[in-house]
C-alpha positions, 0 to 999 in steps of 0.5 A: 528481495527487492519491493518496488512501488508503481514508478519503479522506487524501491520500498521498505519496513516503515516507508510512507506511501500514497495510494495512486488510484481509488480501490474498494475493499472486499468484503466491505463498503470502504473505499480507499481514495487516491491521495490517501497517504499509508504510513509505516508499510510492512513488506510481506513474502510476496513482492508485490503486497504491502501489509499496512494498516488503514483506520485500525483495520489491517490490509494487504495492498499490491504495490501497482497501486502505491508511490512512495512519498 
């Protein structure tokens, strides 16, 4: 199964990417800003969503919203 990122560059276990685009998070007032750089992503069973963790919280992120570093 082959994960992309928005600009078509293929993702794996570990990659770093930046965020492309501000986004709430549900469930809570955090908002995550552009730029902001996630290391050590997880790819999941869904290519489209990446399990990272942000601030010792765990997320789920589609990969629409992320570019590769």
């Amino acid at each position: 199964m082959e994960v992309k990122d928005s600009n078509g560059a293929l993702l794996n276990d570990g990659d770093s990417v930046t965020l492309i685009k501000d986004l709430k998070l549900k469930g809570s007032s955090q908002v995550l800003k552009r730029g902001t750089v996630v290391k050590k992503i997880r790819l999941t069973d869904d290519p489209a969503e990446v399990d990272c963790k942000i601030g010792g919280s765990a997320i789920v992120l589609r990969t629409e919203f992320l570019k590769k570093v």
